[in-house]
N, C-alpha and C positions, 0 to 999 in steps of 0.2 A: 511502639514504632509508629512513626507519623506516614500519612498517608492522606495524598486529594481524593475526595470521593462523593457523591451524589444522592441525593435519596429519591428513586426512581419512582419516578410520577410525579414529582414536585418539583415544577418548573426555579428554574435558578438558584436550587439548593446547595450548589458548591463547594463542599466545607472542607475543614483539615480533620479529620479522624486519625482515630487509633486501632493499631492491630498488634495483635501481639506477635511476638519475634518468631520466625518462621524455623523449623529446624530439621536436617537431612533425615530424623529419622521420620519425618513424616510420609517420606515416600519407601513405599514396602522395598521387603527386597534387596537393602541397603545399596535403592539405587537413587537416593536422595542429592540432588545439585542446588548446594545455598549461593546463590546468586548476588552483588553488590550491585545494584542500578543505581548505573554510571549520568544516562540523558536519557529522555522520553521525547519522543515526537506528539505532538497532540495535531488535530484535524479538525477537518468539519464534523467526525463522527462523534467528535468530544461534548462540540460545539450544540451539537442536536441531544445527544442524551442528557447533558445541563437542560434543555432544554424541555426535557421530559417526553421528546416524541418518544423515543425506546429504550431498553433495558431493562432488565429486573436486576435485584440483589440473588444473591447467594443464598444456599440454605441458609437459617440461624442468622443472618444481619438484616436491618434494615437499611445499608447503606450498600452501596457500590464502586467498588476503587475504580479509577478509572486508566485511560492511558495506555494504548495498544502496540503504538512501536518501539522499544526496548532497544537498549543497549547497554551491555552492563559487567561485570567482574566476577568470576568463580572464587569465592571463595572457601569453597570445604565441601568435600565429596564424600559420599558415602562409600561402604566397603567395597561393593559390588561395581563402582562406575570406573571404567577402563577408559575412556572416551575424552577427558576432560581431567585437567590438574587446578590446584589452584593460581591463579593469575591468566587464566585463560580468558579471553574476551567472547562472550557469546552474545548472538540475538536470539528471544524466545518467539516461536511462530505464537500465533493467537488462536486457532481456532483447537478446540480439545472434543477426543473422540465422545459420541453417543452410544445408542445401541443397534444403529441398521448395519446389515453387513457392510457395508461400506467404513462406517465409521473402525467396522472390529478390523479389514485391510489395510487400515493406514492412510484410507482414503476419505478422513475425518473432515476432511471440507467439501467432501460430496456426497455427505448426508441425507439420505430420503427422508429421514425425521423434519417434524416441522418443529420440533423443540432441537434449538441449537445452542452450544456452548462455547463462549468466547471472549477470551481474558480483556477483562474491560468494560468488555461491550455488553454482555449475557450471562447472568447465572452464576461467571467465575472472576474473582478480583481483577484487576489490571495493575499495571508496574508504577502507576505512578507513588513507585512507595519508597522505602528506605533497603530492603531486604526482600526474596522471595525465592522460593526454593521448587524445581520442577526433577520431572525426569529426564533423562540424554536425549529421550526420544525426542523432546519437543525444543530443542536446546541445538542453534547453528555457531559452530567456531566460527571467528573472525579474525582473521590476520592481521597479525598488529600494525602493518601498513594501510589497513582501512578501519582503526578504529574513529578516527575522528570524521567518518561519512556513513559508518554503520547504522546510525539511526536511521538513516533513509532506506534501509532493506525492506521492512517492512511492505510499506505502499507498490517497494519494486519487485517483489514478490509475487502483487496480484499479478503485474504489469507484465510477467516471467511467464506466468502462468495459462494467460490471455494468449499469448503468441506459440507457447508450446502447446497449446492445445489445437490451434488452428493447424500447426502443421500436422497434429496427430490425426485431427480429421482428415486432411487432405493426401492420409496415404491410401486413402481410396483411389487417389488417380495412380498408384503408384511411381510417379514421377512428378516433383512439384516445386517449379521454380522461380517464387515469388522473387521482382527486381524490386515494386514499386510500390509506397507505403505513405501513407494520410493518414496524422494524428490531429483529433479534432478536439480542440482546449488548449490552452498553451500556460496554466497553470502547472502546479508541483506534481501532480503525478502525469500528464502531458509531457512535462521537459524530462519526467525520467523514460516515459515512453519513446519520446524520440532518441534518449540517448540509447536504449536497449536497442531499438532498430536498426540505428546507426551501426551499432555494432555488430550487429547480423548481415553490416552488407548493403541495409536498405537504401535506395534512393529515397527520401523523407521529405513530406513536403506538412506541414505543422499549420493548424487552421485555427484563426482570435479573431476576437471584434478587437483587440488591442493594435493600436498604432501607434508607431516610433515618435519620441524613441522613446526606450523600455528596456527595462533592465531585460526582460523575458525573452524579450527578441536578441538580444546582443547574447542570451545564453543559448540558444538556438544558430544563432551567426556564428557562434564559434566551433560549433558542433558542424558545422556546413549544412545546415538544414535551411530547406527553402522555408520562408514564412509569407503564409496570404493572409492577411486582414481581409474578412470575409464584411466590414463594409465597403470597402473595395471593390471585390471579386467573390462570388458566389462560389459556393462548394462544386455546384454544376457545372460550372464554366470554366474554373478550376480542375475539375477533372477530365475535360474536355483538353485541355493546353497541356497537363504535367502527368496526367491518367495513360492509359487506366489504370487504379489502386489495384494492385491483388490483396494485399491486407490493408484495412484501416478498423485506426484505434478510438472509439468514441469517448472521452472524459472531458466533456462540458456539464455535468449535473444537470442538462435539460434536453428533455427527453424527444422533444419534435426533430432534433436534430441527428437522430438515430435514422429517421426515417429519411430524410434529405440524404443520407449517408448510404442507405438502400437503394435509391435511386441511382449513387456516383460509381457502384461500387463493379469492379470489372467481372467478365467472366473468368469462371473459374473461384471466383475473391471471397476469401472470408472476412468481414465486417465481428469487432471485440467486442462487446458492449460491457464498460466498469462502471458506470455510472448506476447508485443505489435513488431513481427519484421518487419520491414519498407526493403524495396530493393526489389529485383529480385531477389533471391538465387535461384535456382535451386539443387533439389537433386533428384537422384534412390532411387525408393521402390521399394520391394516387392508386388507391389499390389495386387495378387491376393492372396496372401497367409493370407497378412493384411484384406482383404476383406472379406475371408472366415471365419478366427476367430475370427471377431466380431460379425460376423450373426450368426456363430454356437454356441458362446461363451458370448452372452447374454451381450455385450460388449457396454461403452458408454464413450463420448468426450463430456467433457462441458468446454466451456471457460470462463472465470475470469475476470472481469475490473469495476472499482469504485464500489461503495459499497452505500445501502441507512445506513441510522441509523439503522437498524436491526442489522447489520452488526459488525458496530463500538462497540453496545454493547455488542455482545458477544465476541467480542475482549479485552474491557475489563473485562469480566467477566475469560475469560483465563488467562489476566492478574496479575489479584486477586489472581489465583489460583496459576499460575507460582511464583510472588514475596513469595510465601507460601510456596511454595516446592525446589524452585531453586532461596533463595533470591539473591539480587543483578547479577541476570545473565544478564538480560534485559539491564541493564545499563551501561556493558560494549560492549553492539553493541554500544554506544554515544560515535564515537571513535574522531571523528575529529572537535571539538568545534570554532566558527568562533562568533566572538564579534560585536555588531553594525550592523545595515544598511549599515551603511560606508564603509564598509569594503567587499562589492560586489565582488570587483576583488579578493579579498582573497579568499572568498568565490569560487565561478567559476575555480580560481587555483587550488582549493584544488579538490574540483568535480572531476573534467578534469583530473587533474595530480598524483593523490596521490591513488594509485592502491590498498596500504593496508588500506585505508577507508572503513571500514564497514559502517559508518553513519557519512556523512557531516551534521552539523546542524547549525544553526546562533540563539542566545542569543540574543534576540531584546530587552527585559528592563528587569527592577525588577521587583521582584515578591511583594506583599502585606506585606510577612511577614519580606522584608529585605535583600537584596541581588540577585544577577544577579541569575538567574535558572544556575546550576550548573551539 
């Protein structure tokens, strides 16, 4: 069974591997789901572990499949699985339990272990294969009116997670009623950030160095979100005119801009941070100034990263909502379409090189009903 896959440490190792065919009774309990993957999402996480900054292999390999957001086809369940027939569409979450209590409640992405596992990324295969077979546990159905946006669960996951956790903190005031919202990036997990807000209600105001015109803007214009080009108009002055943010979502992969974000951020406000930055940057704050307005200003920072199935489902239930209100919007982030396993290095090209990619993704087979997912 063909498979893209990496050999971690070894910068631009890319290859097509072999695994052998995955089978339901491998999961105990005859609670085995064989899986067909349908399309993969790849990222910048793809982009960086080819790269060799992280990852390891699996017990017994010295390669690592790669390819974290999933969309794919049931096909054959074991004796035990109630949950799922064949021809079901699912997304498989990515992060898989360790040993801290946390991991053994279900609460497998808020791991106190520093050793983590994560299909793709860490330790355990990723999808970008032919076949692969999991438990229900880790396995979200998808309505066959979102199969062709499903790939983007994944990312919208974290982005689910981020927000319901803000409000989980903020049942400390026991009354909490965020109107006004600042998403900072206006890239692929940015434009699903604002559409998740959007659909919570927010007034949404989306922060780029990108200026019109731009496909990314006109997908925020149609969503009715404000957009500021912050060479423009600064974050500060900005939240001065359209503020004060009670939530805002940080996804620029650059980390000084977290802190600019602490400065704009209102009382009361929780400030998301999803952005994973790797280096040495060095930046000046204001610290003491930062310090005092969150103590006096009831003020909180929660960070973002994978997501359990809680997650993934209200992701799709946004989804449901968005296709309803904003049909076909979703489907024009599936900007950059890549055919085949085979076709790796097309793939990787495109990632790397192709800067107005909103969403690289790879068509790995047909679907049930007759033709490649589209």
């Amino acid at each position: 069974m063909r498979a893209i896959a990496v050999l971690p440490g070894k910068p631009n190792s890319i290859h097509l591997a072999e695994l052998p065919k995955p089978s339901v009774q491998e999961i105990p309990n005859g609670r085995g789901v064989l899986v067909q993957v349908l399309r993969v999402g790849v990222d910048g996480t793809d982009k960086e572990i080819n790269a060799a900054e992280y990852g390891q292999a699996p017990p017994g390999y010295d390669f690592l499949v790669i390819g974290h957001e999933c969309f794919g086809r049931v096909l054959e369940v074991g004796s035990n699985v109630t949950e799922f027939v064949p021809g079901d569409y699912v997304v498989p979450t990515v992060r898989r339990p360790g040993g801290s209590f946390y991991d053994r409640i279900g609460q497998y992405d808020m791991t106190s272990e520093d050793i983590y596992y994560e299909r793709g990324i860490n330790l355990r295969h990723g999808f970008l294969t032919e076949l692969f077979v999991d438990d229900p546990e880790y396995l979200v159905k998808i309505p066959k009116g979102l199969k062709d946006v499903a790939v983007l669960l994944e990312p919208t996951s974290i982005i689910e997670k981020g927000i319901i956790q803000a409000y989980e903190a903020q049942r400390r005031f026991k009354v909490w009623r965020p109107r006004k919202a600042a998403v900072l990036g206006a890239e692929t997990v940015g434009l699903l950030a604002a559409l998740s807000l959007k659909m919570k209600g927010f007034d949404v105001t989306s922060f780029g160095k990108e200026g019109r015109p731009s496909r990314n803007l006109n997908l925020l214009e149609e969503l009715g979100v404000r957009y500021i080009s912050t060479n423009e108009l600064s974050i500060r002055e900005a939240a001065k005119r359209f503020g004060p943010f009670d939530l805002m979502f940080e996804a620029t992969g650059y980390s000084p801009v977290a802190f600019e974000a602490m400065e704009c951020l209102g009382k009361n406000g929780v400030l998301v941070l999803a952005s994973v930055t790797g280096g040495d940057r060095e930046h000046s704050v204001p610290a003491d100034k930062i310090n005092l307005d969150f103590v006096l200003g009831n003020k909180l920072v929660v960070g973002t990263v994978n997501a359990n199935r809680e997650y993934f489902e209200a992701g799709v239930y946004d989804f449901a909502r968005a296709e309803l209100e904003f049909p076909g919007w979703l489907a024009k982030l599936l900007t950059h379409p890549v055919t085949g396993l085979e076709n790796y290095q097309d793939m990787m090209q495109t990632l790397t090189t192709e800067r107005r990619a909103i969403k690289v993704f790879v068509n790995v087979a047909y679907d049930y009903s007759g033709g490649r997912c589209q």
